[in-house]
GUDREN-110155 format. One line per field, with one value per residue: x negated, y negated, z negated of N, C-alpha, C in turn; residue number from 1. Coordinates in steps of 0.001 Angstrom, whole numbers, plus 500000, padded with zeros to 6 digits. Layout:
<rs>
n_u c(X  ...) .
n_v c(Y  ...) .
n_w c(Z  ...) .
ca_u c(X  ...) .
ca_v c(Y  ...) .
ca_w c(Z  ...) .
c_u c(X  ...) .
c_v c(Y  ...) .
c_w c(Z  ...) .
n c(NUM  ...) .
</rs>
This chain:
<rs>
n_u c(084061  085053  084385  086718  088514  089099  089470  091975  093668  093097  094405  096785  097930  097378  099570  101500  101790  102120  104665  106625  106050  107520  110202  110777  110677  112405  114650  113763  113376  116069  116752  115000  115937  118906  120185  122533  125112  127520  126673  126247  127409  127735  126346  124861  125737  124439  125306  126724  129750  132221  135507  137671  140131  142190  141818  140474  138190  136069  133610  131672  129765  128733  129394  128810  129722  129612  130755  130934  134456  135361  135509  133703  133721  132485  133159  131724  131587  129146  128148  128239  130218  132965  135473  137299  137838  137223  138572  138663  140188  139936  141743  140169  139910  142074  144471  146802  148295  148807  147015  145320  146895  146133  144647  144335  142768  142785  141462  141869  141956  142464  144226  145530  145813  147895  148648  149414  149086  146820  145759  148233  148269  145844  146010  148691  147085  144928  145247  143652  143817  142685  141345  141080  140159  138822  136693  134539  133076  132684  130997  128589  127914  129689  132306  134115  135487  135748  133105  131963  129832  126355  122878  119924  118538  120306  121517  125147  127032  129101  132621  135593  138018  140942  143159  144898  147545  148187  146657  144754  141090  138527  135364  131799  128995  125808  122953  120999  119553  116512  116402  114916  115304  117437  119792  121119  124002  123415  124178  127875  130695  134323  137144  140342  143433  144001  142462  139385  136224  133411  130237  127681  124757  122264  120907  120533  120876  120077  120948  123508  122461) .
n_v c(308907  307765  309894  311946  310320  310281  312843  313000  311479  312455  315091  314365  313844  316011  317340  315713  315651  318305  318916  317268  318824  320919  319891  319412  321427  323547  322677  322449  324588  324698  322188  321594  322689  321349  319194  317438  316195  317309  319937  320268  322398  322469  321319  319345  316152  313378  310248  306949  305418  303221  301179  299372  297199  294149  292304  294387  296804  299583  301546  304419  307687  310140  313657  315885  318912  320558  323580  324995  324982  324132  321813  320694  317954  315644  313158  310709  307941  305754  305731  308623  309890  312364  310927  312568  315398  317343  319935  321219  322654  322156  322827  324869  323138  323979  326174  328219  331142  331955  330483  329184  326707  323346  322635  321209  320470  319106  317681  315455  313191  314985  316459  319122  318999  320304  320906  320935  318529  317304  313829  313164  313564  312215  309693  309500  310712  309229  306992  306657  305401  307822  309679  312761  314883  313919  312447  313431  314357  311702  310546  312346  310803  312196  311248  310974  309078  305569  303979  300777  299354  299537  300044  298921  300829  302787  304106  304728  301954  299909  301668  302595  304358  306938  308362  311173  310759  308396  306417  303319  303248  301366  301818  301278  301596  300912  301800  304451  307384  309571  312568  315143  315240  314110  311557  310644  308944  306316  303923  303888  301791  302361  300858  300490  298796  296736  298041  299114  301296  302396  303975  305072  307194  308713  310972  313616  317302  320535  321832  323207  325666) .
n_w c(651566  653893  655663  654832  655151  658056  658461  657378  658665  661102  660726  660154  662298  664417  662859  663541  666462  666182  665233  667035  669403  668715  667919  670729  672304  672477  673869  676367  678682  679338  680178  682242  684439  684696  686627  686947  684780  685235  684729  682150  679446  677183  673702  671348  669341  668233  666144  666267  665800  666773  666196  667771  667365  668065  664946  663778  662785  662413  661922  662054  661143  663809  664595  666357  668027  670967  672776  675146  675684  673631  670702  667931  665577  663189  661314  659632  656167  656473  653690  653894  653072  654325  656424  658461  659585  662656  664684  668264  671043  674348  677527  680169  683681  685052  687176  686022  684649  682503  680548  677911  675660  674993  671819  668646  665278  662375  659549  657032  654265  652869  653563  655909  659139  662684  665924  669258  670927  671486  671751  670980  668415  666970  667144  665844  663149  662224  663810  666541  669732  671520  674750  673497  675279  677362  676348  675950  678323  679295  677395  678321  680775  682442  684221  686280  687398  689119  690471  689300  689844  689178  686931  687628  688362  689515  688173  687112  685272  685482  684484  686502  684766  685245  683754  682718  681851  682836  682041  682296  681863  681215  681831  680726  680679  678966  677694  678645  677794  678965  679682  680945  684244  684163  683320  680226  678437  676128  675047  675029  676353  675605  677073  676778  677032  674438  672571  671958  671851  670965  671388  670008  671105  669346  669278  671432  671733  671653  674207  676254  675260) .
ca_u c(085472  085347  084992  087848  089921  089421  090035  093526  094437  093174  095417  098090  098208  098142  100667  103113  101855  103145  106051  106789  106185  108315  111339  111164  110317  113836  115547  113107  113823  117372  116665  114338  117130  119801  119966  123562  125220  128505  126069  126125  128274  127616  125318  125158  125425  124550  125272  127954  130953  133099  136369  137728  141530  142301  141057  140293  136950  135544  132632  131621  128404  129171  128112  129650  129060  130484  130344  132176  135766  135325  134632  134094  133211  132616  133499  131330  130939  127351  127534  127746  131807  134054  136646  137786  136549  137902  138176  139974  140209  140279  141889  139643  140373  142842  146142  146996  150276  148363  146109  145996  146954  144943  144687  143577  143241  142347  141446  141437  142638  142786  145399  145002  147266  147496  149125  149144  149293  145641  145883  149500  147790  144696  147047  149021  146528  143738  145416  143369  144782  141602  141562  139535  139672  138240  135675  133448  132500  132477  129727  127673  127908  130714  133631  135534  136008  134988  131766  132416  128604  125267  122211  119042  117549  121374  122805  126293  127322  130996  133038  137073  138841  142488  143374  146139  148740  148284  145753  143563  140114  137075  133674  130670  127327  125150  121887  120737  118263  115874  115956  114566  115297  118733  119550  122763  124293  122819  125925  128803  131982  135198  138465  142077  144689  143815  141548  137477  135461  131662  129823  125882  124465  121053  119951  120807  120052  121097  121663  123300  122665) .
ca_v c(308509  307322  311010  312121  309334  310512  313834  313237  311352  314063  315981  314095  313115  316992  317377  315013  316386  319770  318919  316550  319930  321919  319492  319032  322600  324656  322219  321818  325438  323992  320569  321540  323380  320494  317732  316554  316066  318183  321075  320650  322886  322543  320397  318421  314719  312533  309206  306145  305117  301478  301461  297856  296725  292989  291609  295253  297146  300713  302041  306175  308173  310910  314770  316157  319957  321084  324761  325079  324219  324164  320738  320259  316999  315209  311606  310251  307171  305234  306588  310423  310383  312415  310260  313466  316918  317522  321046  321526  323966  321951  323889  323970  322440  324884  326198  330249  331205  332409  329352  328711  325579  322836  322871  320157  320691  317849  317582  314357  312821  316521  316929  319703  318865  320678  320407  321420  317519  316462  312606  312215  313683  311942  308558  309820  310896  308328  305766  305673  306441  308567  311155  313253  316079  313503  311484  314548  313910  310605  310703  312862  310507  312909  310545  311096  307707  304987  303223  299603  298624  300351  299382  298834  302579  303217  304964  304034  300791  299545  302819  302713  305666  306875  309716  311963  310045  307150  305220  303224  302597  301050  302851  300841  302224  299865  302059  305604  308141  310410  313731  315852  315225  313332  310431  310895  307830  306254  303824  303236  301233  302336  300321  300741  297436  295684  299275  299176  302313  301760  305175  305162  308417  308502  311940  314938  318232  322338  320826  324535  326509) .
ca_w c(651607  655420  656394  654118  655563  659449  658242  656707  659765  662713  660219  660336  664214  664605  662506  664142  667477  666417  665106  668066  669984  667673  668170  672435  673506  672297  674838  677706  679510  679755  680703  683640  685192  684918  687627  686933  683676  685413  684739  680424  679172  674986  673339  670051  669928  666530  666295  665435  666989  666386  666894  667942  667665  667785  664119  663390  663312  661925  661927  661270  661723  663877  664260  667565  668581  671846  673135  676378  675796  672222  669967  666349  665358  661726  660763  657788  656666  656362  652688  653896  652766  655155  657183  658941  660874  663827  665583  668816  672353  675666  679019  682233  684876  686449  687119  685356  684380  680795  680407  676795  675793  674068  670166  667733  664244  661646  657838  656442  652969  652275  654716  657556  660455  663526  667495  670604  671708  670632  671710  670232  666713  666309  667277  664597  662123  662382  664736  667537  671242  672396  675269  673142  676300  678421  675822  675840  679356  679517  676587  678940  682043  683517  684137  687675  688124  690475  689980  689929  689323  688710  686578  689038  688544  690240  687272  686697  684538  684873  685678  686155  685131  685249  682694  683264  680911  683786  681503  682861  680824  681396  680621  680388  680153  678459  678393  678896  677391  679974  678804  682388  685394  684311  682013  679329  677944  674714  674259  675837  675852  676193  676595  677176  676915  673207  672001  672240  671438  671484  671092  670502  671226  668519  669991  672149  671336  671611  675039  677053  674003) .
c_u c(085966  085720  086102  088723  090230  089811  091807  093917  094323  094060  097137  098948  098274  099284  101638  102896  102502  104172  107021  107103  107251  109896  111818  111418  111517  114746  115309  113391  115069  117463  116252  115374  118633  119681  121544  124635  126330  127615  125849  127349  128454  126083  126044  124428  125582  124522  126018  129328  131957  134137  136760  139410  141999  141060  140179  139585  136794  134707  132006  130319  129292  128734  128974  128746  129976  129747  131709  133449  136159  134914  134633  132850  133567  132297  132723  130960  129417  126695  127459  129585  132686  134842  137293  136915  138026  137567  139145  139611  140806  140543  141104  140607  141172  143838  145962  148228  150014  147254  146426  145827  146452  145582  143866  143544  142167  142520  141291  142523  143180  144235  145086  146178  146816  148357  148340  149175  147961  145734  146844  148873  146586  145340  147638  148227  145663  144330  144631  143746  143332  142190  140873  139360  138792  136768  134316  132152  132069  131158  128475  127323  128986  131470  134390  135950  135434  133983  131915  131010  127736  124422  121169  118585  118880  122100  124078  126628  128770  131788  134807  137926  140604  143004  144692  147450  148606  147789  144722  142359  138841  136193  133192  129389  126404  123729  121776  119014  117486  115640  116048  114479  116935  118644  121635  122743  123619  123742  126579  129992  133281  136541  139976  142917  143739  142309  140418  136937  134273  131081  128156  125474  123004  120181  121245  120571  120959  121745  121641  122918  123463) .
c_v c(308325  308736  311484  311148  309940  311798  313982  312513  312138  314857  315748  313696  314362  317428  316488  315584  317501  319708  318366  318006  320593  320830  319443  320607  323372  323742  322115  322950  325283  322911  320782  322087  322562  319533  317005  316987  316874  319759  321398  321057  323152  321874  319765  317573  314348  311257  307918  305865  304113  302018  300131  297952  295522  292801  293155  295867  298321  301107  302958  306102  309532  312310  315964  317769  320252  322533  325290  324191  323457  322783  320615  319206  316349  314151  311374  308174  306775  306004  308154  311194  310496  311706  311533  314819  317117  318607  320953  322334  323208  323233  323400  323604  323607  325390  328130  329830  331473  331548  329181  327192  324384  322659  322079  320368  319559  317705  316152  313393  314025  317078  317998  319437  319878  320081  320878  320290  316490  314872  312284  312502  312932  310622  308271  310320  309822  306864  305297  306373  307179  310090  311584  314772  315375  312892  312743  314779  312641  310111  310859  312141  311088  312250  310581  309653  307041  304026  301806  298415  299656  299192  299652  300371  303125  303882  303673  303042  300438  300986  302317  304377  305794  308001  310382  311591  309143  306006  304649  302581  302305  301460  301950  301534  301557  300273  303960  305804  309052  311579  314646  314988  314456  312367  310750  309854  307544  305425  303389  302918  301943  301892  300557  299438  296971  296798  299165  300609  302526  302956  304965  306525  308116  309820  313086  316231  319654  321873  322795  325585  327001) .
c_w c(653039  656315  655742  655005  656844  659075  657919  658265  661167  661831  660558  661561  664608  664309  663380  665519  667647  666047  666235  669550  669563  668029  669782  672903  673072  673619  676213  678852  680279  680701  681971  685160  685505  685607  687657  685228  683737  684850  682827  679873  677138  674823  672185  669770  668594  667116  665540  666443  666081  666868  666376  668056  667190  666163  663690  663598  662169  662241  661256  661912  662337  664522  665437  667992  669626  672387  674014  676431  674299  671298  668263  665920  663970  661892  659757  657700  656385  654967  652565  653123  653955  655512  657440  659944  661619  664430  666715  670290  673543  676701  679847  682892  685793  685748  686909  684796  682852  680544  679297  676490  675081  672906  670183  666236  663315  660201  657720  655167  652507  652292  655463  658253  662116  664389  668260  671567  671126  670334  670814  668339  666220  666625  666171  663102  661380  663141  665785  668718  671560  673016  675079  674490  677157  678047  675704  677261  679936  678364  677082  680162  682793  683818  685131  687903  688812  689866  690491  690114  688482  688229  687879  689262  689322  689511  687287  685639  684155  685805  685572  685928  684698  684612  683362  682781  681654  682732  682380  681215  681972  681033  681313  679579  679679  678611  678065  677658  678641  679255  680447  682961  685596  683007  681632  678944  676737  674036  675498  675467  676543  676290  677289  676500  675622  672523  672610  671372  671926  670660  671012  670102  670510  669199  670362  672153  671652  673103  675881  676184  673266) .
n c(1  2  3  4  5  6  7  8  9  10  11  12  13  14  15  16  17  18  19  20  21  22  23  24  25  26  27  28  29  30  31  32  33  34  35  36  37  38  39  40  41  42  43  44  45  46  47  48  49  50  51  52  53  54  55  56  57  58  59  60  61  62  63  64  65  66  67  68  69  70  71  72  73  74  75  76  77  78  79  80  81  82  83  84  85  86  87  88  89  90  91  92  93  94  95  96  97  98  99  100  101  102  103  104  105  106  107  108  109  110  111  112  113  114  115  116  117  118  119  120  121  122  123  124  125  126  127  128  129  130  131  132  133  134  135  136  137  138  139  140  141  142  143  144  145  146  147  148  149  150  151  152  153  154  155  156  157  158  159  160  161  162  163  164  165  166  167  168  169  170  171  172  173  174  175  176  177  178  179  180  181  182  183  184  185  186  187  188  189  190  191  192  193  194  195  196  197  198  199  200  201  202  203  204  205  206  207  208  209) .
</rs>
């Protein structure tokens, strides 16, 4: 019985070894090659995300794919029931006379809504102010703003940033994951006047894929 027993477990410690293998190595060719989080251009992020307003609190699981400019992200809640899917088409960062212009499009209560004014629709659809062109980077560590306080390893902690609608928000980094040679957020806070949005990133994956 004793050898039978070590047998099933060298079985099963390979087994999780290879699977353990089998889940790291599709991302690691990528990873080794990234040293700043400006450098992730698509990746898909699972996780939860709160959303805080005075007495008022929500809480989704959520299933985030980005591919370049591109996002489509799904709302559920804890029991696996849609809130909303979200597709929409950020512009780079630059000035063209044929630049197309950003698109949002949104199912929910078996509604579809669309716009060409993402923030003012998901305000209006859902109720919460998010710059979803900007929360995509600020997820990743990207944020353009000023660092008002690092944790001791020197990553960033309290950041200030200033959106293009002349918001100001607060990001807060609370703690990080190490995936290479860089660390991506694992949660962070973000607030604007009375509004809190507390993101925990559960895993990272298809990172440049």
């Amino acid at each position: 019985m004793k050898a039978f027993s070590y047998c099933i477990r060298g079985y099963l410690l390979g087994l999780a070894v290879f699977l353990t293998g089998c889940a790291i190595k599709p991302d690691m060719p990528q990873l080794e090659e990234i040293y700043s989080p400006a450098q992730i251009q698509s990746f898909t992020a699972e996780g939860k995300i709160a959303f805080i307003r005075g007495k008022d609190r929500e809480s989704v699981n959520f299933y985030w794919q980005q591919q370049q400019q591109n996002y489509h992200i799904s709302l559920n809640t804890f029991l696996g029931i849609q809130v909303a899917d979200i597709e929409g088409f950020t512009p780079p960062k630059r000035v063209a006379s044929k630049q197309l212009p950003a698109h949002i499009k949104i199912e929910a209560d078996g509604e579809t809504y669309q716009s060409n004014a993402p923030e003012q629709l998901l305000e209006q659809v859902i109720g919460w102010p998010i710059p979803i062109n900007k929360v995509a980077n600020w997820a990743k560590g990207y944020h353009e703003g000023v660092i008002m306080s690092r944790h001791d390893d020197g990553s960033a902690k309290k950041v200030f940033v200033r959106t293009q609608f002349d918001q100001e928000w607060r990001l807060e980094y609370l703690s990080y994951h190490t995936l290479g040679h860089i660390k991506l957020p694992k949660k962070v806070k973000c607030q604007y006047l009375d509004f809190t949005l507390i993101m925990q990133i559960n895993e990272w994956k298809e990172i440049n894929q």
